[in-house]
C-alpha positions as CSV (number, residue, x, y, z in Angstrom):
1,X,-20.7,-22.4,-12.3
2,X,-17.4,-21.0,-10.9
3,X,-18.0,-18.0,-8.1
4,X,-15.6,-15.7,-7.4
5,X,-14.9,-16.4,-3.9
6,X,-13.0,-13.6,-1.8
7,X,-11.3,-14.6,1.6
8,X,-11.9,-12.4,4.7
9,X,-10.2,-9.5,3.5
10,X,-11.6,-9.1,-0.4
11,X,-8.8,-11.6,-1.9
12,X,-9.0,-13.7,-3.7
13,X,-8.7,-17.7,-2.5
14,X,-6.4,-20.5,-3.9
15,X,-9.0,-22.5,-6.1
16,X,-10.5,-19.2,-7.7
17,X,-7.2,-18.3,-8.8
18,X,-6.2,-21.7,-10.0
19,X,-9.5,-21.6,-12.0
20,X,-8.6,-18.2,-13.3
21,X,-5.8,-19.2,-14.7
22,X,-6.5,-23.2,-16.2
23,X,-10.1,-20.9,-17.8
24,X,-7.4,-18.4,-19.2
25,X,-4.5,-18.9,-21.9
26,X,-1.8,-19.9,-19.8
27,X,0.6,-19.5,-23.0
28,X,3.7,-17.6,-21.2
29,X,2.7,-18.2,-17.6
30,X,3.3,-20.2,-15.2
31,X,1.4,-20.9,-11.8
32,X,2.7,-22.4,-8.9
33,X,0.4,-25.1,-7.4
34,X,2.9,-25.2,-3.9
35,X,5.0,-22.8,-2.4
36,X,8.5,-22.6,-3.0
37,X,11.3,-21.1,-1.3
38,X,15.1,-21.0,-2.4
39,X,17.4,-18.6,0.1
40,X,15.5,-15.2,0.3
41,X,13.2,-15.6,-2.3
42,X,9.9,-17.1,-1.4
43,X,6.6,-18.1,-4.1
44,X,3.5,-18.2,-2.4
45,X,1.3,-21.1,-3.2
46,X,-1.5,-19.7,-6.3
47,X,1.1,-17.0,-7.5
48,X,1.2,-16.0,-11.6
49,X,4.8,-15.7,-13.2
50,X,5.1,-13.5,-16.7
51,X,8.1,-15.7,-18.0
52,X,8.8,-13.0,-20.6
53,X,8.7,-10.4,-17.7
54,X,10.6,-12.7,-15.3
55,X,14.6,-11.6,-14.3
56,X,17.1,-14.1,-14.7
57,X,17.4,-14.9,-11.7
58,X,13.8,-16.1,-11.0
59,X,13.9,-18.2,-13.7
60,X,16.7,-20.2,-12.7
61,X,15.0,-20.7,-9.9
62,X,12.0,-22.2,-11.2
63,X,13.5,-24.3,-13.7
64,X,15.1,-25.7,-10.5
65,X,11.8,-26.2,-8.6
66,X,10.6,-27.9,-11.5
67,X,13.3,-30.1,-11.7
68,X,13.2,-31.1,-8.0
69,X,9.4,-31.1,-8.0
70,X,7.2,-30.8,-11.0
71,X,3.9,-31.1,-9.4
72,X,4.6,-27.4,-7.7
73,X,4.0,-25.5,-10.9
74,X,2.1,-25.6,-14.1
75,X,2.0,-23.4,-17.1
76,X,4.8,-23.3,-19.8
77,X,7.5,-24.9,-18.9
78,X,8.9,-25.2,-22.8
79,X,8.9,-21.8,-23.1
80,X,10.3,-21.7,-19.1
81,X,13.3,-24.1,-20.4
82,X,13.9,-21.7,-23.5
83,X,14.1,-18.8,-21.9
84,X,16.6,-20.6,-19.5
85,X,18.8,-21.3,-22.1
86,X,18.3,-17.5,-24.0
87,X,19.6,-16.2,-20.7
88,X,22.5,-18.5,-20.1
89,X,23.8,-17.7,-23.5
90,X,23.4,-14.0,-23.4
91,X,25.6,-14.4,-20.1
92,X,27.7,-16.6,-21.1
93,X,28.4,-14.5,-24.4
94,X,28.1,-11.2,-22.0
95,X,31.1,-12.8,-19.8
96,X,33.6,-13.6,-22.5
97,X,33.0,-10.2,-24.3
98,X,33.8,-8.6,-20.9
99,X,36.9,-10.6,-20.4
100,X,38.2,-9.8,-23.9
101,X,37.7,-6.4,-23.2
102,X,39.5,-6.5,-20.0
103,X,42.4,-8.5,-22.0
104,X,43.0,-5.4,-23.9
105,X,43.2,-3.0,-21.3
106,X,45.4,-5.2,-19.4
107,X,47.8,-5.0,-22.7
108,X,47.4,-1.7,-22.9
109,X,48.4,-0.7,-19.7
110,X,51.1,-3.5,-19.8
111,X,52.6,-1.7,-22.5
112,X,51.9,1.6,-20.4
113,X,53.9,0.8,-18.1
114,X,57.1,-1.0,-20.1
115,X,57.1,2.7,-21.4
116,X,57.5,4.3,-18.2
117,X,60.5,1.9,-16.9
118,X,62.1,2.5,-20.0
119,X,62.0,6.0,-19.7
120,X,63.1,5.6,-15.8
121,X,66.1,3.5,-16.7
122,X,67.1,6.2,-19.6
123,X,67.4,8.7,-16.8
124,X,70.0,10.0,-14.3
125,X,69.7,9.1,-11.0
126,X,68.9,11.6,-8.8
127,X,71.7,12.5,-5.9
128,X,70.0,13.8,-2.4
129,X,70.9,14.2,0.8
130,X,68.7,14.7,3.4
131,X,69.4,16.5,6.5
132,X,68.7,15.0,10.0
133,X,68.7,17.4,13.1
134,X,69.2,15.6,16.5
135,X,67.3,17.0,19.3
136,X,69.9,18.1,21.8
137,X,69.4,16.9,24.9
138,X,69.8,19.5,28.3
């Protein structure tokens, strides 16, 4: 019999959480059994990770985690791996379209402005004279 055992301040403890989740599908989630930190981002020990709700960014950063130290997290980690790979194509496809488009504004403007010296070379030059006034001294 498992019971639901709240800490001091009505939450819930380490082992009822890891229990909650191993009694639970755990299709799509993963739970970290240690707590990882990377820079500014710190997972608490007994936390539950949505991978289909998880930001790029996050998991990169468990597919490292698990790479350094697979005993710190259990859940799907095929489907962690796959979605590492989805999102590393989408950017990598994301990039190139991005620098495509900026090839063809770079032509364009390019071409812009190869119009606008050969319309400055078609034209007179301008003659001016400026004017200088000395101050004259008393």
């Amino acid at each position: 019999m498992i019971y639901n055992m709240l800490d001091f301040w009505g939450e819930k403890n380490f082992d009822t959480l890891h229990n909650e989740f191993i009694s639970n599908s755990s299709g799509g989630k993963i739970f970290m059994m240690k707590k990882c930190e990377y820079q500014d981002t710190v997972l608490g020990k007994g936390v539950t990770i949505i991978l289909r709700k998880a930001t790029g960014f996050l998991l990169n950063i468990l597919k490292e985690q698990y790479l350094l130290n697979a005993d710190a997290m259990i859940g799907d980690v095929k489907l962690l791996f796959h979605l590492v790979s989805i999102n590393s194509k989408k950017a990598l496809k994301k990039c190139n379209l991005t620098k495509a488009q900026n090839e063809t504004i770079r032509a364009k403007r390019k071409l812009q402005l190869h119009n606008i010296l050969r319309k400055q070379r078609g034209l007179k030059s301008l003659k001016f004279k400026i004017k200088l006034h000395k101050k004259e001294e008393q």
